[in-house]
C-alpha positions in Angstrom: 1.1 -20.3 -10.9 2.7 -20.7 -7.2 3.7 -17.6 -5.7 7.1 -17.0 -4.9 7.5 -16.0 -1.0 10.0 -13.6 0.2 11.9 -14.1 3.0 10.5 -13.0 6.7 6.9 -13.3 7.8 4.3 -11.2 7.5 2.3 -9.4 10.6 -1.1 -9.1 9.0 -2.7 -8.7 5.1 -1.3 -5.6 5.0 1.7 -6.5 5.3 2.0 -9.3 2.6 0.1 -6.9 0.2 2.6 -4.3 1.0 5.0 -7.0 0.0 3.5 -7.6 -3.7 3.3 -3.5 -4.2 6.2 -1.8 -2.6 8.5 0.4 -4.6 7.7 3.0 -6.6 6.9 1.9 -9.6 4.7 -1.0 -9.1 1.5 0.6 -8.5 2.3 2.8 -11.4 3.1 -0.4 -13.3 -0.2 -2.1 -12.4 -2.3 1.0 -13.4 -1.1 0.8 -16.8 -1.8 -2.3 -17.5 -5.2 -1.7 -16.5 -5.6 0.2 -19.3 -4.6 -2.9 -22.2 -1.7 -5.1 -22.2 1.6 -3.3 -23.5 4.6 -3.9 -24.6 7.8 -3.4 -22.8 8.8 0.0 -24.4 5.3 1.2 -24.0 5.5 0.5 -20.2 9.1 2.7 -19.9 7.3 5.5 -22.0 4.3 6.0 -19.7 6.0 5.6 -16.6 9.2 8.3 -17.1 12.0 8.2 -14.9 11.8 4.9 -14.3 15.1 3.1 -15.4 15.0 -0.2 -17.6 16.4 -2.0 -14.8 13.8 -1.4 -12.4 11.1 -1.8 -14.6 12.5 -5.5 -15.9 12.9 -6.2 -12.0 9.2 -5.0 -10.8 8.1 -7.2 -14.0 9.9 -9.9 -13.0 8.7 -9.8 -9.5 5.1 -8.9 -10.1 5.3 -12.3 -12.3 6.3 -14.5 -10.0 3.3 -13.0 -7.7 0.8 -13.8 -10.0 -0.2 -10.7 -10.4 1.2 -9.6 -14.2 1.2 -12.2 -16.9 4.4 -12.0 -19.7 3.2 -13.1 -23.0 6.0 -14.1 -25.5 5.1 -14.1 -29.2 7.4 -16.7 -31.8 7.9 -13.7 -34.0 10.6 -11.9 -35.8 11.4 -9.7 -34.3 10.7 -11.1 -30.9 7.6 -9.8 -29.1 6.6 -9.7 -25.2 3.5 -8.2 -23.5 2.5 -7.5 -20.5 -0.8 -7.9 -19.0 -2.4 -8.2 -15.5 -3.5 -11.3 -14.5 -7.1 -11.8 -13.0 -5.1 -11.5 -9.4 -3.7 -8.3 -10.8 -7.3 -7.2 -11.7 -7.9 -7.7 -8.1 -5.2 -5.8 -6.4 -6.1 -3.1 -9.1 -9.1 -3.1 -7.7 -8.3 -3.2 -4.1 -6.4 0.0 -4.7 -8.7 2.2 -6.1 -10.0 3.1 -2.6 -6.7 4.1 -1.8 -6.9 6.1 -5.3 -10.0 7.7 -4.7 -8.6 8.7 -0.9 -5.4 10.5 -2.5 -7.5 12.8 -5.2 -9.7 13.5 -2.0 -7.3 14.2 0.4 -4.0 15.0 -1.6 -4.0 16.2 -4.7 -7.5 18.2 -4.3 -6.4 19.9 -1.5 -3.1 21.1 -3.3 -5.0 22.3 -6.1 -7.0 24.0 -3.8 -4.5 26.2 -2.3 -2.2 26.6 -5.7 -5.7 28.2 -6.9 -6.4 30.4 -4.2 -5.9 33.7 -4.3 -2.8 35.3 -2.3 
């Protein structure tokens, strides 16, 4: 699948990764469909707050990355899933450093100090 490029060019790798990831959902997005491949609904309902828009939107552009594969099924009713493409297993896995730094130096921390005594 050819990769769709978005306007501008890019500084470094970081920058073009940034490019494929940014938002706020699209991380969140790519973690759960680590898991298995789901379903459109099953997405919305294990990333609340996000709105149906945005989540058709960071589909649609994680697609045309190469990163999320959409599966349609010639059923009635009509059935779509979503799963991460062998490129998406990749970026999965180039994130989980940056996972493992934000339990280490976020999220421990804070439950550090919301357990300390005062």
């Amino acid at each position: 699948m050819a990769v769709a490029r978005r306007p501008g060019a890019y500084v470094c790798g970081i920058d073009a990764a940034m490019d494929v990831i940014g938002g706020k959902w699209k991380v969140l997005i790519l973690w759960a469909l680590h898991e298995r491949p789901c379903r459109f609904g099953e997405l919305r309902r294990e990333l609340p707050g996000v709105t149906e828009k945005v989540l058709a939107s960071h589909l649609r552009e994680l697609e045309a990355d190469g990163v999320v594969h959409r599966e349609e099924y010639d059923e009635v009713p009509p059935r779509v899933e979503y799963s991460l493409t062998p490129r998406g297993v990749s970026l999965n896995e180039a994130l989980a450093p940056l996972g493992a730094w934000g339990r280490d130096h976020v999220l421990a921390p804070a439950r550090e100090a919301a357990s300390a005594p005062r």
